[in-house]
C-alpha positions in Angstrom: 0.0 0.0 0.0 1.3 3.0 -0.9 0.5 6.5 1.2 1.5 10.2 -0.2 1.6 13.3 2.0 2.4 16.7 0.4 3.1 19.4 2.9 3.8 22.9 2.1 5.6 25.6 3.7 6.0 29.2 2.8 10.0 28.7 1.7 9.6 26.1 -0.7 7.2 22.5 -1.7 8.2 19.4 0.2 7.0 16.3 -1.5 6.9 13.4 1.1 6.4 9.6 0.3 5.4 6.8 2.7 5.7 3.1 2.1 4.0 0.5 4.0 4.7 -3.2 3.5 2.1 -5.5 4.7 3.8 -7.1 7.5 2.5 -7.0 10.9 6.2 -6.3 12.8 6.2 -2.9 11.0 5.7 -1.0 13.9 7.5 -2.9 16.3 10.4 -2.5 14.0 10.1 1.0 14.2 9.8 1.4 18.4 13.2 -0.4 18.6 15.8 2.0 18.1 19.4 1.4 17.6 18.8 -2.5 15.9 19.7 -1.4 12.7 18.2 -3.1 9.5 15.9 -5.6 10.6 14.0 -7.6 8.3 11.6 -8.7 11.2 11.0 -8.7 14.7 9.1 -10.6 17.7 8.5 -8.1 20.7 7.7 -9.5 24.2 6.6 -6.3 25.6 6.8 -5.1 29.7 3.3 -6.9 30.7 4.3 -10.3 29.2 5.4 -12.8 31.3 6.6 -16.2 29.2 7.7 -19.5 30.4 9.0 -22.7 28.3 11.0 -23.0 25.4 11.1 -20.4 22.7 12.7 -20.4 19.3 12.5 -18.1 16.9 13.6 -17.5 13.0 13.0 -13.5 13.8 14.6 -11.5 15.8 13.2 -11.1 19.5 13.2 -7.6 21.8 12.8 -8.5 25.0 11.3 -6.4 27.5 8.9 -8.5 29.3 10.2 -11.1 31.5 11.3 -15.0 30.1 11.9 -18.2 32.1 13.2 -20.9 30.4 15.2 -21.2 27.1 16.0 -19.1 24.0 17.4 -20.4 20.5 17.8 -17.7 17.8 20.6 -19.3 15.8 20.6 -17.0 12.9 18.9 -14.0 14.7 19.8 -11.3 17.0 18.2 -11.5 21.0 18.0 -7.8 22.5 17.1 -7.6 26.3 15.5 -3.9 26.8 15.5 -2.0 29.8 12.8 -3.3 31.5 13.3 -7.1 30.3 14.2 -10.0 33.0 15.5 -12.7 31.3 16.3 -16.3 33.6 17.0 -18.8 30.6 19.5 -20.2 28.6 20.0 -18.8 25.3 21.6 -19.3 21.5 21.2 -16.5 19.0 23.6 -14.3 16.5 23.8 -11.7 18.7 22.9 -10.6 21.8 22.3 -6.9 23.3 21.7 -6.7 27.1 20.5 -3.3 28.4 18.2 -4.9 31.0 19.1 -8.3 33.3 19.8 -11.9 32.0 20.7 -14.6 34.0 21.9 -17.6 32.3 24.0 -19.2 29.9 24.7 -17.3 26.3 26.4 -18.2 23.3 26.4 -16.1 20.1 28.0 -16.7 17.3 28.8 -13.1 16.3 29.2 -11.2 19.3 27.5 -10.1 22.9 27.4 -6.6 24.0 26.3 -5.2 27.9 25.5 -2.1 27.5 25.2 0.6 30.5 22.5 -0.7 33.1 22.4 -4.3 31.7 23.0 -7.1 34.1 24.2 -10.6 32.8 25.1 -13.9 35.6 26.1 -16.7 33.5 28.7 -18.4 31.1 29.3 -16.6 28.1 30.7 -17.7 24.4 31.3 -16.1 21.9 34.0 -14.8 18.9 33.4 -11.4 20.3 32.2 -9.7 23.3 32.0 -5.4 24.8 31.2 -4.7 28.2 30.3 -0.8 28.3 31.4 1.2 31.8 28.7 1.2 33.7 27.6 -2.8 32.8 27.7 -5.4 35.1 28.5 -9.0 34.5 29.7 -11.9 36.7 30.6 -15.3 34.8 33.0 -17.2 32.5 33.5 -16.0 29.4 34.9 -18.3 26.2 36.4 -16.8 23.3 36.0 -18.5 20.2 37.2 -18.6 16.8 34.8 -18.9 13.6 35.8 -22.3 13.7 34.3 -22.8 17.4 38.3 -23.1 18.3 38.7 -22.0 22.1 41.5 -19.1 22.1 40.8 -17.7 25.6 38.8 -18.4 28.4 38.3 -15.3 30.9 37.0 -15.6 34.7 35.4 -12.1 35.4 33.8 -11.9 39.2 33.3 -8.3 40.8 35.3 -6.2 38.5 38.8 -8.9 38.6 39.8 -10.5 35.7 41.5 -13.7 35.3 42.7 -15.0 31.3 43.1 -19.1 31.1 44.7 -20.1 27.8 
């Protein structure tokens, strides 16, 4: 469907086009900001509370609360503000800004930003922990190959590196 808005003003015409897909996850794609291009998008929103086993071929904004497990394998898992996560989970990528608690691996790369919280074992090729974050766990480095190259111990702000 295709929507056209002209708007004038007194400097000069402005001619404004608006495209609309069919999809449903339209607008949730839009309210996430700072995801990037994304072709779709599950959102578990503050009033949801989900237990059990969920997997997903979309990508999934958390900011409800989930108990249980996670897989995303080719998708990105983002944890907002306000999300409570206590499971396991396997996805692409995963952002934390609110709490996690459990086990990740990503095959790309795991980011905690400032505010998230994240207990649990981590791997992954590629990992940031943003001043401010807090995390408490093991964390496994890994090469694309799913080669071990470094294992860090990180409990209340010491660092230990294993090879």
């Amino acid at each position: 469907m295709n929507y056209e808005l002209f708007m004038w003003s007194d400097r000069k015409q402005e001619n404004h086009s608006f495209t609309r897909s069919s999809g449903s996850n339209d607008l949730a794609e839009s309210a996430v900001e700072g995801l990037g291009a994304v072709t779709s998008l599950a959102v578990i929103g503050r009033g949801m509370i989900i237990r059990g086993h969920i997997k997903s071929r979309e990508g999934l904004y958390v900011d409800g609360e989930v108990d249980g497990t996670l897989e995303l394998p080719d998708c990105r898992l983002t944890v907002g503000p306000h999300g409570k996560v206590a499971a396991d989970s396997t996805a692409r990528e995963v952002e934390v800004l609110g709490s996690i608690h459990g086990d990740l691996q990503a095959s790309k790369r795991i980011t905690i930003r400032k505010g998230g919280r994240l207990v649990g074992d981590l791997r992954t090729p590629a990992i940031v922990i943003e001043e401010g974050a807090y995390f408490k766990g093991k964390i496994e480095i890994v090469n694309n190959g799913d080669e071990v190259s470094t294992a860090i111990s990180h409990t209340n702000g010491k660092t230990a590196a294993r090879a």
